[in-house]
C-alpha positions in Angstrom: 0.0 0.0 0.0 1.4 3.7 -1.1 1.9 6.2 1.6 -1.2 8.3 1.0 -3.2 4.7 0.7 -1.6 4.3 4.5 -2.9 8.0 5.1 -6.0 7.3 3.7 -6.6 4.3 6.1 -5.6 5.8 9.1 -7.9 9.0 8.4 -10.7 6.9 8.2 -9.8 4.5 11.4 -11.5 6.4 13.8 -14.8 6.0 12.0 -13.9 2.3 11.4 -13.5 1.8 15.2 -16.9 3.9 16.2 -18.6 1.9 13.8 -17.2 -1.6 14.9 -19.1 -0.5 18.6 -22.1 0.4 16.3 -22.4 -3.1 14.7 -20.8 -5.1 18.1 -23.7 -3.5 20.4 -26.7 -3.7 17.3 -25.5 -7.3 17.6 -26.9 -7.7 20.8 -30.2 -8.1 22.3 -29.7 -5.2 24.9 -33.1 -4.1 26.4 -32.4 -0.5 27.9 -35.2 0.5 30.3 -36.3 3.7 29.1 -39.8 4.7 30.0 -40.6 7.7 27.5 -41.3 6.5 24.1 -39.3 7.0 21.2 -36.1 7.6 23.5 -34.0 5.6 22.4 -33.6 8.2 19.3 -31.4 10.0 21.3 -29.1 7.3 21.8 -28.9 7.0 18.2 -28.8 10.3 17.4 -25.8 10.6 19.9 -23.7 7.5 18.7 -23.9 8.8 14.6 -23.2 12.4 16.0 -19.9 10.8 16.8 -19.8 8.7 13.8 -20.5 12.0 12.4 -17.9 13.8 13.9 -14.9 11.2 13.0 -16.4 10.3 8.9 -15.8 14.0 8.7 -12.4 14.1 10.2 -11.5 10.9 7.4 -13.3 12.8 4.6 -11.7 16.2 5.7 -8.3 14.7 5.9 -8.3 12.4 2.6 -10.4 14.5 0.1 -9.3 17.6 -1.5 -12.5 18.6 -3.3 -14.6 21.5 -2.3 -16.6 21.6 1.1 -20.0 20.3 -0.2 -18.1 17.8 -1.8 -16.9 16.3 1.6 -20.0 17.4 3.5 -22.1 15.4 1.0 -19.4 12.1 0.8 -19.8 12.4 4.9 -23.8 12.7 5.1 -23.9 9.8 1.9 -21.5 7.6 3.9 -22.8 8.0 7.3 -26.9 7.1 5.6 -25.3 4.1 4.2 -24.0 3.0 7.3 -27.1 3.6 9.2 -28.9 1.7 6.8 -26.3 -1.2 6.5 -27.2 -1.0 11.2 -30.8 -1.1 10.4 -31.2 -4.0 8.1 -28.5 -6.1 10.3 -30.8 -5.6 12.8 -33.2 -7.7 10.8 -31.7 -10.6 11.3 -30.3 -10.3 15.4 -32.8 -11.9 17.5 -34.8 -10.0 19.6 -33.9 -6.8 17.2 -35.4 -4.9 14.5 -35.4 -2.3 12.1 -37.0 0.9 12.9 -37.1 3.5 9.9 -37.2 6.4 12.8 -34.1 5.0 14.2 -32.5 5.0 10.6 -34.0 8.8 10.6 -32.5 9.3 14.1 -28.8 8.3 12.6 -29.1 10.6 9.6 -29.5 13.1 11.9 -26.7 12.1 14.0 -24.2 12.1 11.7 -25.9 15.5 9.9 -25.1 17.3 13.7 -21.8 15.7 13.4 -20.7 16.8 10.3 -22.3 20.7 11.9 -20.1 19.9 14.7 -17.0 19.4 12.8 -17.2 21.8 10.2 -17.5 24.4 13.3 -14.9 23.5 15.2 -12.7 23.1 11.9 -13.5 26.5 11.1 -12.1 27.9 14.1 -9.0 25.6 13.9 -8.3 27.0 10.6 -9.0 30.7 11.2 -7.1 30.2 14.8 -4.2 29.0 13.1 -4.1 32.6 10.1 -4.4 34.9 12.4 -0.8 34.7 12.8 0.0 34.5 9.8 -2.1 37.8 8.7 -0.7 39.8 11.4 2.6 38.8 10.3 1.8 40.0 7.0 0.6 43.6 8.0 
């Protein structure tokens, strides 16, 4: 493997580890007791948010196309694997596939990809200010 291939995989090993956790605990038959309905979407909201978070941080890193370029690869890649947890789910005993939990992770990794793309931003313009007042 070339040293950008190397690169490549390592950008995107965060995101290969959260998801691992995704598919190990979707794997189970896990009853959590919670009382309110539907909320258990915030669980799955929460877990893609930081799927989310670290496909953007692989995308960011690998990809040198334009922003919605990488925000769409991140939003297409993060639906894929929420659909690819949902229809496992199908065939776990005691498990199934809820499309509002599918909705729930698209969501999820949607505020992640918010989330990085804000806290990049700062990064970036944290690190030229120096550089601009240097300049002056």
């Amino acid at each position: 493997m070339s040293k950008s291939g190397v690169r490549s995989a390592l950008a995107f090993l965060p995101a290969s580890l959260c998801y691992g956790l995704v598919f190990y605990f979707s794997s189970r038959n896990i009853h959590i007791p919670i009382e309110a309905a539907h909320a258990d979407k915030g669980l799955h909201l929460t877990e893609f948010a930081v799927l989310g978070i670290l496909l953007a941080l692989g995308w960011f890193r690998v990809s040198k196309s334009s922003l919605k370029f990488k925000a769409l690869a991140v939003l297409a890649s993060g639906l894929i694997l929420g659909v690819m947890d949902e229809l496992h789910q199908l065939i776990v005993p005691g498990r199934n596939a809820d499309p509002l939990d599918a909705l729930a992770d698209t969501l999820g990794i949607a505020l992640g990809l918010m989330i990085y793309i804000w806290w990049h931003s700062r990064t970036v313009k944290s690190h030229e200010r120096p550089d601009a007042a240097r300049r002056s």
